[in-house]
GUSE-401653 format. One record per atom (N, C-alpha, C): residue in one letter; x negated, y negated, z negated. Coordinates in steps of 0.2 Angstrom, whole numbers, padded with zeros to 4 digits, always signed. Atoms other than C-alpha are relative to their C-alpha. Layout:
AXYZ
...
This chain:
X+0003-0004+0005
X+0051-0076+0034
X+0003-0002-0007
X-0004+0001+0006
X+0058-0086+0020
X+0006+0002-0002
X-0006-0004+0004
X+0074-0078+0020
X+0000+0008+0001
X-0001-0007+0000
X+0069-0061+0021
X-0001+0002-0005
X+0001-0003+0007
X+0072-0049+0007
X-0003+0008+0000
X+0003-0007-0001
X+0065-0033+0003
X+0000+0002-0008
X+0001-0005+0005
X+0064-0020-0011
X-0007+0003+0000
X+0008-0005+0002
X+0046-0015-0017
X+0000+0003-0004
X-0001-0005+0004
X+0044+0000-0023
X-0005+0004-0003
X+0008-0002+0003
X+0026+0006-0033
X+0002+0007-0003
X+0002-0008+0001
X+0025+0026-0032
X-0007-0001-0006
X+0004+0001+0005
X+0019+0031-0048
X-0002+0008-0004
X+0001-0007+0002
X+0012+0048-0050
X-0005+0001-0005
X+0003-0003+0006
X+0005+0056-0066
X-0008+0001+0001
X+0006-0003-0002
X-0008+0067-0061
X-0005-0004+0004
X+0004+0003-0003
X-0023+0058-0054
X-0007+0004+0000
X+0007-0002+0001
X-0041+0068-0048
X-0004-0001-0004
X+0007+0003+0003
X-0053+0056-0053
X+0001-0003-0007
X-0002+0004+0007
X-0045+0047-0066
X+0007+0002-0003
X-0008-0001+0001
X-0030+0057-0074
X+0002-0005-0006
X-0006+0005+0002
X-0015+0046-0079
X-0003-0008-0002
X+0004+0009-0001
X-0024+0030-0073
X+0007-0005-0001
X-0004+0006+0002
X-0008+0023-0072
X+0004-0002-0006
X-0001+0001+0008
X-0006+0022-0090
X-0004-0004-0002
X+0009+0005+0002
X-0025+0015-0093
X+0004-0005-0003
X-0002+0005+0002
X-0020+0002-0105
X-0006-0005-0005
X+0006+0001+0008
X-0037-0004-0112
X+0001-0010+0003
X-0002+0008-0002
X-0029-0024-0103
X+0004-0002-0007
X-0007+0001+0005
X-0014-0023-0117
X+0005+0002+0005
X-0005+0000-0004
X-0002-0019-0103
X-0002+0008+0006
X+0002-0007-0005
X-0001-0001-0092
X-0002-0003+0006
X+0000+0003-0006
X-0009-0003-0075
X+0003+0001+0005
X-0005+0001-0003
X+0005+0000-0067
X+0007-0005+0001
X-0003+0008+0000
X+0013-0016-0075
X-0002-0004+0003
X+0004+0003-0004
X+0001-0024-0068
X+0000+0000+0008
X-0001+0000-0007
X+0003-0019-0050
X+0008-0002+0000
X-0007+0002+0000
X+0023-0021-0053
X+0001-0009-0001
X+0000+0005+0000
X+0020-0038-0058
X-0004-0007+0005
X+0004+0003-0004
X+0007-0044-0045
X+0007+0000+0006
X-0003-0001-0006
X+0020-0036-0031
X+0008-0005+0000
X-0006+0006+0002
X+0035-0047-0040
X-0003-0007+0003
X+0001+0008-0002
X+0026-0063-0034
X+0001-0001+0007
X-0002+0003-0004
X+0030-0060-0017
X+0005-0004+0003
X-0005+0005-0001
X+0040-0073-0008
X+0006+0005+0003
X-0006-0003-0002
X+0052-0058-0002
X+0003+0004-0004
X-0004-0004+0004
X+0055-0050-0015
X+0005+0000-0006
X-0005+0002+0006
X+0072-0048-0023
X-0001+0007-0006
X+0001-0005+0004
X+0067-0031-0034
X-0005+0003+0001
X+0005-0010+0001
X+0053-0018-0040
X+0002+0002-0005
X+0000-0007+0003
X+0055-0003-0045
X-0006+0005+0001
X+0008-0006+0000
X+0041+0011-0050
X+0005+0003+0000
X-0003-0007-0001
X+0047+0026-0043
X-0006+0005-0004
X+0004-0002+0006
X+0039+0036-0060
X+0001+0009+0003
X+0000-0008-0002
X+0037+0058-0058
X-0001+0001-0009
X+0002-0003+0008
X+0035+0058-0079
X+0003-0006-0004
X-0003+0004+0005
X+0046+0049-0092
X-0006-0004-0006
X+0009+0003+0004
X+0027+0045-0102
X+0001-0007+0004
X-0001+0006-0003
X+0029+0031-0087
X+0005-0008-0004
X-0004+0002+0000
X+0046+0027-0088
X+0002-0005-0009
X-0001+0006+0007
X+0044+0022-0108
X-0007-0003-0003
X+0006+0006-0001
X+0026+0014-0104
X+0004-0006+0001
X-0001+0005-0004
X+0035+0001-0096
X+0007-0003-0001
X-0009+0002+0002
X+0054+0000-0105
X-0004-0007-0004
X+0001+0007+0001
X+0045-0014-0114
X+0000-0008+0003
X+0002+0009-0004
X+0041-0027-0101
X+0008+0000+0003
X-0008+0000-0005
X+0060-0023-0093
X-0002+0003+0008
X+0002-0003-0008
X+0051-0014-0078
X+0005+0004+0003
X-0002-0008-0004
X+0063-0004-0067
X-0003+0004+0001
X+0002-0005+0000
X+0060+0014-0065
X+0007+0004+0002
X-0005-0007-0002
X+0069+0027-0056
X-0006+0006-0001
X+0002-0003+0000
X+0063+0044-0060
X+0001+0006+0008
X+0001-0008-0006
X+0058+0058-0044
X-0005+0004-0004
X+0005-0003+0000
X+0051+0072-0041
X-0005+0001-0002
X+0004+0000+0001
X+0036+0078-0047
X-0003+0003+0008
X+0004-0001-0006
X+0033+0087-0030
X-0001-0001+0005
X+0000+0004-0008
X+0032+0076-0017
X-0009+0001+0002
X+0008-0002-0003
X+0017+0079-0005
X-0003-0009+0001
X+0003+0008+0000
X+0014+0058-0005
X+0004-0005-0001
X-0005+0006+0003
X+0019+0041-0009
X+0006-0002+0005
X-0007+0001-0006
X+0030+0041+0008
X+0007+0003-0003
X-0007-0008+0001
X+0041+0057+0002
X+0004-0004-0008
X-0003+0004+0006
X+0044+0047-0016
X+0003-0005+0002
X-0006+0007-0003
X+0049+0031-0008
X+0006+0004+0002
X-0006+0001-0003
X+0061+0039+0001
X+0004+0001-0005
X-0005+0001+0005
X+0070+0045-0014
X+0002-0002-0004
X+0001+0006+0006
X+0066+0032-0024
X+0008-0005+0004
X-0006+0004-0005
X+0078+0023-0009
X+0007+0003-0001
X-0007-0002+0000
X+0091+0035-0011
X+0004+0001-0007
X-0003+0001+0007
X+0093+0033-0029
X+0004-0005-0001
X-0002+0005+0000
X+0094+0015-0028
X+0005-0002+0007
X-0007+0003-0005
X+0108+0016-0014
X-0003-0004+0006
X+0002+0004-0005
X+0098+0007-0002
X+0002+0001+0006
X-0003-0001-0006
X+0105+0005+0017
X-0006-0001+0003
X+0004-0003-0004
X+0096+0011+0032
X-0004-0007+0003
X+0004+0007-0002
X+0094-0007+0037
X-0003-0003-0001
X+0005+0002+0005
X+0086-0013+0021
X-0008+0001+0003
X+0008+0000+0000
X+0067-0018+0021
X-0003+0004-0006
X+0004-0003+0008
X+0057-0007+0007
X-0007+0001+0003
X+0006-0002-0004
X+0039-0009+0006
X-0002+0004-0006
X+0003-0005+0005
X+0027+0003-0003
X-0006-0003-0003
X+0006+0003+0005
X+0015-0005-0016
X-0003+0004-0004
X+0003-0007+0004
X+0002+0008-0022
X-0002-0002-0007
X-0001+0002+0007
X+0004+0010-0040
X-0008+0000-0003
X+0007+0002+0002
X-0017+0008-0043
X-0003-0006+0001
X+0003+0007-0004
X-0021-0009-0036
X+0003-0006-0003
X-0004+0009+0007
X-0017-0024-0050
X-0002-0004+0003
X+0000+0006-0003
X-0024-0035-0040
X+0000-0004+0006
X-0002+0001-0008
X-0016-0034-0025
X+0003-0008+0000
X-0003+0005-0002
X-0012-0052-0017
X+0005+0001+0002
X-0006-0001-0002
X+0006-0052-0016
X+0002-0004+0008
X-0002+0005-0005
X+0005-0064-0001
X-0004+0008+0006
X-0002-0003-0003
X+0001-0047+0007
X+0003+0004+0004
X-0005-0002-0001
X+0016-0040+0006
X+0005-0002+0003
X-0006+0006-0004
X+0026-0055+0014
X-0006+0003+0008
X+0002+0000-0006
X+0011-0052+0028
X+0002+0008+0004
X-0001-0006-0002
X+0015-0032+0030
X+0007-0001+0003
X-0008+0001-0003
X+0035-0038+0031
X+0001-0004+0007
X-0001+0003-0008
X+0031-0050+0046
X-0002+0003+0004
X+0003-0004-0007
X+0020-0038+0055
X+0007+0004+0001
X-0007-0006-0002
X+0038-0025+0054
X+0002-0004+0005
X-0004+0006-0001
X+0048-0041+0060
X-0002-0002+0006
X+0001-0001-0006
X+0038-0046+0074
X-0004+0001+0004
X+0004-0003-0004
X+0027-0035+0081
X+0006+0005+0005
X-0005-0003-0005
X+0037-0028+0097
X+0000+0008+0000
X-0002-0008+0003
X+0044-0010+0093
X-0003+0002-0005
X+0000-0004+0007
X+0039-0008+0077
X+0002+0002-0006
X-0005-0003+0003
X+0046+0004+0063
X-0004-0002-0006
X+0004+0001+0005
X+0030+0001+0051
X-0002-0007+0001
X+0005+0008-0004
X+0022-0016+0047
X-0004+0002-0006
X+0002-0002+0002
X+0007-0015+0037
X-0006-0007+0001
X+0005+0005+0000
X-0009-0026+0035
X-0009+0004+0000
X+0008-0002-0001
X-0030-0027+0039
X-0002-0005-0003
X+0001+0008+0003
X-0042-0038+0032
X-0010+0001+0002
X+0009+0001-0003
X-0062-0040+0039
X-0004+0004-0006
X+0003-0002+0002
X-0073-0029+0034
X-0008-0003-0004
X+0008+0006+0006
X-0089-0037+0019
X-0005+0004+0002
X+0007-0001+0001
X-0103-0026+0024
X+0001+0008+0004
X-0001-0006-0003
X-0109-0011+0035
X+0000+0005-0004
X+0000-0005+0005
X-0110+0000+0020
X+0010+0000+0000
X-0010-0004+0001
X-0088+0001+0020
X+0000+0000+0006
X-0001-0003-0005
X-0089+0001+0037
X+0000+0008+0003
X-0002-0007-0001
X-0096+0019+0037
X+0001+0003-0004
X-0004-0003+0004
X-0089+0023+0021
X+0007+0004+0002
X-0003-0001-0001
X-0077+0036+0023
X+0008-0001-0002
X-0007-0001+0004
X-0066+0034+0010
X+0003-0010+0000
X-0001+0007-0004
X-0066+0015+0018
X+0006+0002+0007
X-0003-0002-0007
X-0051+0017+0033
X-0001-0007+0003
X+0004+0006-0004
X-0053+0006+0046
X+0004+0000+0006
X-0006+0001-0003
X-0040+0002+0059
X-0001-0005+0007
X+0001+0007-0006
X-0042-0007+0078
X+0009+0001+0001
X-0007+0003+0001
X-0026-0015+0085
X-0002-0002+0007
X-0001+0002-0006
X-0020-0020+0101
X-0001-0009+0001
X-0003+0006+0001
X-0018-0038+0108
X+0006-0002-0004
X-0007+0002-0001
X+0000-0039+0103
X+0000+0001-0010
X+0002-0001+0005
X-0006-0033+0086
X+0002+0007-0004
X-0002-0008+0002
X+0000-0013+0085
X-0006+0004-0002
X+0006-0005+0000
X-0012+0000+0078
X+0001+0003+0007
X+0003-0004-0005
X-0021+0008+0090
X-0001+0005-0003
X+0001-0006+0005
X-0027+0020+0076
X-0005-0002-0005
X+0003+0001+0006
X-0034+0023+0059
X-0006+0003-0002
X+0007-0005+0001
X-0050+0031+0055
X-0002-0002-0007
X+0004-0002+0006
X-0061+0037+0041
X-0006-0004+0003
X+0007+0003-0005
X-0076+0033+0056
X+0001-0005+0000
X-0001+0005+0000
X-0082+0020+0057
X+0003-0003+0009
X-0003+0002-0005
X-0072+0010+0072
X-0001-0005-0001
X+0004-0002-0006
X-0075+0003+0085
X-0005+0001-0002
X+0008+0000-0002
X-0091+0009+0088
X-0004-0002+0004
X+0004+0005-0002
X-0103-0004+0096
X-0005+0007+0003
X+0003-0002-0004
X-0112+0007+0111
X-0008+0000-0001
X+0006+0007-0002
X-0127-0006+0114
X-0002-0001-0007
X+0002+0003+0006
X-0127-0011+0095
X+0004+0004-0006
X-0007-0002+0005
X-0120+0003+0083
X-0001-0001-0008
X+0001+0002+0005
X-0128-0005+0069
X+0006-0007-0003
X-0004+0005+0001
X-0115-0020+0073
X+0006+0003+0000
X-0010-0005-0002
X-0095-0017+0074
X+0000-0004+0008
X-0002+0004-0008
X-0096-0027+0090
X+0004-0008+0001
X-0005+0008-0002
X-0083-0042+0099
X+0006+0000-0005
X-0003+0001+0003
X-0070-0035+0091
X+0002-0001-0007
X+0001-0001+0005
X-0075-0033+0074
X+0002+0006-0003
X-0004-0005+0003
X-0070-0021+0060
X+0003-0002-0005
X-0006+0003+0006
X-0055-0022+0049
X+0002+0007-0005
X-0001-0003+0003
X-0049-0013+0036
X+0003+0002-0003
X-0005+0001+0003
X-0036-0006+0030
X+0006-0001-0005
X-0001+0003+0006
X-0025-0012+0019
X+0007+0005-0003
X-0006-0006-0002
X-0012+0003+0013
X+0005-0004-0006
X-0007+0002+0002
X+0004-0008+0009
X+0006+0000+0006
X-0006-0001-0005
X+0019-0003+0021
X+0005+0000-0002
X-0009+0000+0000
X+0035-0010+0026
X+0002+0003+0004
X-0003-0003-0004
X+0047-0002+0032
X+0009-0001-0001
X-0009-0003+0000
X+0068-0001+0037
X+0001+0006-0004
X-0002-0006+0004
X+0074+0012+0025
X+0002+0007+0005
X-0002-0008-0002
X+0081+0022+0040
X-0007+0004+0004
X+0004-0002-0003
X+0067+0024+0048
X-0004+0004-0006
X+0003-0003+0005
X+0058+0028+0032
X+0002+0009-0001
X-0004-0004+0000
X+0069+0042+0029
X+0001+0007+0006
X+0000-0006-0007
X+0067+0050+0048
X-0007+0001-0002
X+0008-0003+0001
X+0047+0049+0045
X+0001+0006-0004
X+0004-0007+0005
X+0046+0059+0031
X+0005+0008+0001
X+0001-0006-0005
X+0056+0072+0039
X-0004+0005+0006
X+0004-0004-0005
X+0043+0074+0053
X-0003+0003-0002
X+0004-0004+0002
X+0032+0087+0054
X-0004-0003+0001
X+0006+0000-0002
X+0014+0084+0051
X-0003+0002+0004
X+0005+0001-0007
X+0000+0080+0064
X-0005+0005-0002
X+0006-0003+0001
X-0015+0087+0067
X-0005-0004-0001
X+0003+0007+0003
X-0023+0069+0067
X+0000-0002-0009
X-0001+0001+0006
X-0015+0066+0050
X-0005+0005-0003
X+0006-0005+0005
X-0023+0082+0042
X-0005+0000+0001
X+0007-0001-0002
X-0039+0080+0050
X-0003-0006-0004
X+0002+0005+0005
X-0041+0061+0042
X+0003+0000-0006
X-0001+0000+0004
X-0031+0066+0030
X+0005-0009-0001
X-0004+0003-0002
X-0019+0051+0034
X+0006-0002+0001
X-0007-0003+0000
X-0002+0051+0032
X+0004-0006+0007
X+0000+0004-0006
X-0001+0035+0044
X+0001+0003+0008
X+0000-0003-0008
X-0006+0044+0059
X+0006+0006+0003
X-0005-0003-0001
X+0009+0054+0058
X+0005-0004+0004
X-0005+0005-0002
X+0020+0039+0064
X-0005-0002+0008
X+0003+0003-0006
X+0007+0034+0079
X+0002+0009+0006
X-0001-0005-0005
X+0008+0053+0084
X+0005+0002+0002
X-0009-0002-0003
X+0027+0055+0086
X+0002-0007+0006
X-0002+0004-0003
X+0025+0039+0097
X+0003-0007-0002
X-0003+0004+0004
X+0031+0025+0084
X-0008-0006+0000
X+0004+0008+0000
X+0023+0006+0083
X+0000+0001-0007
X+0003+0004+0004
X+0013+0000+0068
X-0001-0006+0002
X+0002+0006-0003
X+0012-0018+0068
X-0004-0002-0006
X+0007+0000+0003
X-0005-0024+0059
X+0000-0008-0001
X+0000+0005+0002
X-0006-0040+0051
X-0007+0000-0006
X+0005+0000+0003
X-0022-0049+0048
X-0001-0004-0007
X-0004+0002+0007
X-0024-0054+0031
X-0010-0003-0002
X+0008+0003+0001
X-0041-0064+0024
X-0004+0007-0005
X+0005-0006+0005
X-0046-0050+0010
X+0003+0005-0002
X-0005-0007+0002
X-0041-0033+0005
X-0002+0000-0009
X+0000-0002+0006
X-0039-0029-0013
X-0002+0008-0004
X+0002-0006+0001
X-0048-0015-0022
X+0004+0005-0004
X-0003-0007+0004
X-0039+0002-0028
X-0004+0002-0007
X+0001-0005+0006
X-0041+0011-0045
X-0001+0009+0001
X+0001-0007+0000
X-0049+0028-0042
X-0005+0002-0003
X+0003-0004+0006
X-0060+0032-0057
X-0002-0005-0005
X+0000+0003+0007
X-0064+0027-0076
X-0004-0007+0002
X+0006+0007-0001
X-0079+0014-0069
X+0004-0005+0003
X-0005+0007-0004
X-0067+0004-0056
X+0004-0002-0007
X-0005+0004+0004
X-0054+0003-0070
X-0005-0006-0004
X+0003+0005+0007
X-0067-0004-0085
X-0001-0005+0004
X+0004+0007-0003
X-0075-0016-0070
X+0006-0004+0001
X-0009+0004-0001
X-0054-0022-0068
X+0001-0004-0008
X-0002+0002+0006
X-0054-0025-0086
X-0004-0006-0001
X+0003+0006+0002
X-0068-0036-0086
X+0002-0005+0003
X-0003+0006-0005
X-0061-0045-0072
X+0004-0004-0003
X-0006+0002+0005
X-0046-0047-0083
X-0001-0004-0005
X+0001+0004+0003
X-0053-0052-0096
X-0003-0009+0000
X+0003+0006+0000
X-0061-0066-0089
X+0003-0004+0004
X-0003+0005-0005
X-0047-0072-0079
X+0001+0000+0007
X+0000+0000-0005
X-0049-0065-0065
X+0006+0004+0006
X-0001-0005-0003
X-0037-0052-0062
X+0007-0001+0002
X-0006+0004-0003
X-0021-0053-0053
X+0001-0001+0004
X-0004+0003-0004
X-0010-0057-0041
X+0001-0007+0000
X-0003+0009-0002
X-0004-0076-0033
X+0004+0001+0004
X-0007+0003+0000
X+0010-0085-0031
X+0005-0002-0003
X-0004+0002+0004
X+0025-0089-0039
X+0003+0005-0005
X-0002-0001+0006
X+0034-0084-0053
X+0004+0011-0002
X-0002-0008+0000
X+0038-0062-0056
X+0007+0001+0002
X-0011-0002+0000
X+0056-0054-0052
X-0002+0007-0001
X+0002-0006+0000
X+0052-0039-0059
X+0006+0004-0004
């Protein structure tokens, strides 16, 4: 794992539902989209990030700190479709590693990025690697907007749900033997494969969970699932941000590891 390289790359779309141009939010001193590029730099594999930006407002949010930026699309249907562009911009080869680091989530552990790169690497036949992390309480369990992932021995998604999974027969109050996991949406992947995905057509899993993952299990494709001790929380409305700030403020907030390559 130590000599593996990879390009991360944080999709960074304008328009946001619940919080428009969250990845701007800068009430830290720094856009929070810096803040995820800087977190995703501390991985042990990463020799480059780049935001893949859909609105120049980003791209000169962020000329200050020296962040890479390539511009896409504005109409991509998701952060898969931008990656890959993002990869053809930057000339990347089909054999290249590039993982997707979601541009809301500042204080993603970068040591789950190195965990998503070794789920690719050695889970047998897989095209995706990606990470899970133990579920804190029945309430995200049957939260919807919580996803939730079982795994084989070997350690391949079995599948992703909105529902809660496994459901405990005998005990639906509990997750049961094999617990519940959660997951964690940071994906690696080989570029070539990247780039044959997002040509598939969409599933009818996918649109049902609304899942873009499920697309790759439905064409017959390996996910390998790497466990990880904690998941790290998303930015999807004004409240989560300001509770991010105080974190901040008080030292909390951020990524570990060693030193940015941003």
């Amino acid at each position: 794992m130590s000599d593996t390289q990879a390009v991360i790359i944080v999709p960074a779309r304008l328009a946001s539902t619940r919080f428009p141009e969250k990845v701007l939010a800068s009430a830290t001193g720094k856009p929070l989209v810096q803040h995820v590029a800087e977190a995703a730099a501390r991985a042990r594999c990463a020799t480059r990030v780049v935001v893949a930006a859909d609105d120049e407002r980003i791209a000169r949010a962020l000329k200050p700190y020296g962040t890479a930026v390539v511009m896409t699309r504005v109409d991509h249907p998701n952060g898969s479709s931008r990656l890959s562009e993002a990869c053809q911009i930057i000339g990347m080869s089909d054999d290249a590693i590039v993982v997707n680091a979601q541009g809301d989530e500042p204080e993603m552990d970068a040591g789950i990025i190195d965990a998503a790169v070794t789920a690719l690497l050695r889970t047998p036949g897989a095209v995706v690697g990606t990470a899970a992390a133990p579920l804190r309480s029945m309430s995200e369990f049957r939260d919807p907007n919580v996803v939730k992932v079982v795994t084989g021995v070997d350690g391949r998604a079995l599948y992703f749900s909105r529902a809660p999974i496994p459901l405990n027969r005998d005990r639906p109050e509990e997750p049961g033997e094999f617990g519940a996991l959660r997951h964690v949406g940071v994906y690696a992947y080989r570029v070539g494969f990247l780039r044959a995905y997002v040509s598939m057509p969409a599933t009818a899993l996918e649109r049902t969970e609304s899942l873009e993952q499920l697309r790759v299990l439905e064409h017959g494709h390996v996910i390998g699932v790497a466990r990880v001790a904690a998941a790290h929380a998303g930015i999807d409305t004004p409240e989560q941000y300001a509770a991010f700030v105080e974190r901040y403020a008080r030292g909390a907030g951020g990524g570990r590891g060693g030193s940015p390559r941003v």
